[in-house]
C-alpha positions in Angstrom: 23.4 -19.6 19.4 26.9 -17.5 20.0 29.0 -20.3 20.8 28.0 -21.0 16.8 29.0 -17.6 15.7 31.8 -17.5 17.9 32.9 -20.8 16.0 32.2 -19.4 12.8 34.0 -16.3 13.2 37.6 -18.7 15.2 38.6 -14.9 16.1 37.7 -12.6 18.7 39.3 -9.0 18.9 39.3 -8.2 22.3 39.5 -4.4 22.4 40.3 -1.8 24.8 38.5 1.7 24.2 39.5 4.7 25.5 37.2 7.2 23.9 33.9 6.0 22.5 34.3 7.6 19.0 36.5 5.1 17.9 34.2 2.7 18.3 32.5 3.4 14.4 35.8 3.5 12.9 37.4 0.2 14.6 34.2 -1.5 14.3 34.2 -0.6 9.8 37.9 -1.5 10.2 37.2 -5.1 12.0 34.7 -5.9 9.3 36.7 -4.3 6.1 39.3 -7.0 7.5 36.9 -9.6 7.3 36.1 -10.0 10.7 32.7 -8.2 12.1 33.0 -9.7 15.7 34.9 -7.7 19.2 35.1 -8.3 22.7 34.9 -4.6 24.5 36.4 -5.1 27.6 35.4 -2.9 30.7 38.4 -1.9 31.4 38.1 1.6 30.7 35.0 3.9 31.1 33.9 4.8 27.6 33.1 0.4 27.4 28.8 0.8 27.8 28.8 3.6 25.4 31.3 2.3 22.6 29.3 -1.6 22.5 26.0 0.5 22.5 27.4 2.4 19.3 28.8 -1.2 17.7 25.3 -2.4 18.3 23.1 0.6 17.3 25.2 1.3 14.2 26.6 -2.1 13.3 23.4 -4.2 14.0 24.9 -7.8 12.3 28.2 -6.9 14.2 28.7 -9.6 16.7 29.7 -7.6 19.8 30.0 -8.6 23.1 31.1 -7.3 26.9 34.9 -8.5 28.5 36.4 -7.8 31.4 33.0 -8.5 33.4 33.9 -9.1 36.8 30.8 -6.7 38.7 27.3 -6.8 38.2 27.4 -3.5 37.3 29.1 -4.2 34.2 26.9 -7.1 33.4 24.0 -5.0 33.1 25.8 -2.3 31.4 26.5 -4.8 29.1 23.4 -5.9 28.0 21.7 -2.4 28.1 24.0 -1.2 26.0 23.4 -4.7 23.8 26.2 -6.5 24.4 25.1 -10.3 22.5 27.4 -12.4 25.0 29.9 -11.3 27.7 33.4 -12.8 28.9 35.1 -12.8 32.3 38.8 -13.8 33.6 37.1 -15.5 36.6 33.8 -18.2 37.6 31.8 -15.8 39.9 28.6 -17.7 40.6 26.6 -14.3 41.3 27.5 -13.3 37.6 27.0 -16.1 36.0 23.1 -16.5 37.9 22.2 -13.5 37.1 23.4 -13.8 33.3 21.0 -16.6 32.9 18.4 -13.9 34.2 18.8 -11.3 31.9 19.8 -14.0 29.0 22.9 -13.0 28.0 25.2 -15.4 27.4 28.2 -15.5 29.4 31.9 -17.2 29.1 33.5 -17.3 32.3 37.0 -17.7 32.9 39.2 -20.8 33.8 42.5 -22.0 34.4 42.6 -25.3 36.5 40.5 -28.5 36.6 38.8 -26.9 39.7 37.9 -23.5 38.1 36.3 -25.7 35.7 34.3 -28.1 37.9 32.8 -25.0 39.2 31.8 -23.4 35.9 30.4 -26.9 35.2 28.4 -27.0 38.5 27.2 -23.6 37.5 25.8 -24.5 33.8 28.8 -23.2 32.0 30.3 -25.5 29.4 31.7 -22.4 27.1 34.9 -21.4 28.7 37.4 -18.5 29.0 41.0 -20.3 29.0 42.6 -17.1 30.7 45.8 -16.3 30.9 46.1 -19.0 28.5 50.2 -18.9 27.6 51.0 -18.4 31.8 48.8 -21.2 32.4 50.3 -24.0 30.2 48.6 -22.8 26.5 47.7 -25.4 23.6 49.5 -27.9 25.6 47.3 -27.8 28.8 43.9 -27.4 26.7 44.7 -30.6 25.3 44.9 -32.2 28.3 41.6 -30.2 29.9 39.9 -31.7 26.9 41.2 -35.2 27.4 40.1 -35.2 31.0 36.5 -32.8 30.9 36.1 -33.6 27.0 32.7 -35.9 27.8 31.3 -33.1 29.8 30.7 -31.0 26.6 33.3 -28.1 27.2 34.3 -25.9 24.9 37.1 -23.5 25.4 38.3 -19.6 24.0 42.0 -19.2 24.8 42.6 -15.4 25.5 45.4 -14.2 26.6 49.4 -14.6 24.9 48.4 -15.4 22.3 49.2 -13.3 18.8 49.6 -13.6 14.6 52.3 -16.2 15.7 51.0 -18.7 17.3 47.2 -18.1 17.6 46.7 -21.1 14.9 48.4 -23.4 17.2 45.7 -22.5 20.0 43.0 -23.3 17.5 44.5 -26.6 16.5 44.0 -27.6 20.3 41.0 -30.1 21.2 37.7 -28.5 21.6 38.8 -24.8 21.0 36.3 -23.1 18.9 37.8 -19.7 19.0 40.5 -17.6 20.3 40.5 -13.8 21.9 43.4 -11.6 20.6 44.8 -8.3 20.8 47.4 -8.4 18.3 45.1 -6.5 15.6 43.6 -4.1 17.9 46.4 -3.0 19.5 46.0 0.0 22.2 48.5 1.8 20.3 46.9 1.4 16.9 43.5 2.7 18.4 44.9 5.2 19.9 46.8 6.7 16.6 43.2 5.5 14.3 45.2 3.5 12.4 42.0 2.1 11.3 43.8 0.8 7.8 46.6 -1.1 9.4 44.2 -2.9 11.9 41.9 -3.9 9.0 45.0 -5.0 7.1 46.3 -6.7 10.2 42.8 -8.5 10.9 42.7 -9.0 6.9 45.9 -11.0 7.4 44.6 -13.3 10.7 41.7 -14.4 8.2 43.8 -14.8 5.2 45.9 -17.3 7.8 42.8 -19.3 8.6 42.6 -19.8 5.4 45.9 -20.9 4.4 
């Protein structure tokens, strides 16, 4: 079940790839670090091609799709072998046609409405998105206290860094947060595929602190 490995792993790079040959070396750096799990957003065109190379090369690598907002990308995603896919947003055509192909998919809330709807839709693993702008550890607490019996679960994405990203997981029903902080555009972009691992080295060293 992912939301089990996504509980097990409590981080979730979420990566932005520009050119699909650093997929090989980011993926080794992610798992030197301790941590073989990324979200590969589709923000950028060389997404299908890097998560095919994650999945093809890496094959216990837990990769999955973000940024999925078309049905386009959705089936990208999952021919390319994407295990689970996040989006920022509840689209009810995504999500339906997720349960179609079976690939699990996290959609994204912020309010007690957003949520309803995910609910009403069969979604009970949520995106908290953008969760520092829309109230952070704080308003997950009180989510939980309000939707907590309806079996919601949430990942935070979005602010959140080395700093505070232990806070986020201390928050009621979190079972793991998406962060950037150790895959950094800029440290793709340079392959410094050493300070990433040491950087996602350090995130799992803190969990277990």
């Amino acid at each position: 079940m992912i939301a089990a490995r996504l509980k097990a792993a409590r981080l979730v790079p979420v990566v932005v790839i520009e050119d699909a040959k650093d997929a090989i070396p980011l993926a080794r750096a992610l798992r030197d670090g301790g941590l073989p799990v990324a979200e590969v957003t589709f923000r950028t065109a060389a997404a299908r091609e890097a998560i095919s190379i994650i999945a093809r090369e890496f094959p216990d690598f837990l990769v999955g799709a973000g940024t999925v907002t078309q049905l386009a990308e959705l089936e990208a995603a999952k021919a390319a072998g994407a295990v689970f896919a996040v989006a920022p947003g509840t689209n009810a055509r995504i999500i339906s046609r997720a349960r179609e192909i079976a690939l699990p998919f996290i959609p994204g809330i912020a309010t007690g409405t957003e949520i309803e709807a995910a609910l009403d839709l069969g979604c009970t693993t949520l995106k908290f998105f953008p969760a520092s702008q829309a109230g952070g550890p704080a308003m997950l607490n009180t989510l939980s206290t309000v939707y907590g019996h309806r079996g919601i679960q949430f990942m935070p994405t979005g602010g959140i860094n080395e700093n505070n990203f232990k806070e986020y997981l201390g928050a009621k029903n979190v079972i793991a947060i998406g962060g950037s902080w150790m895959v950094a555009s800029a440290l793709i972009k340079a392959k410094e595929w050493g300070k990433i691992a040491e950087l996602t080295k350090a995130a799992v060293n803190s969990l277990l602190a």
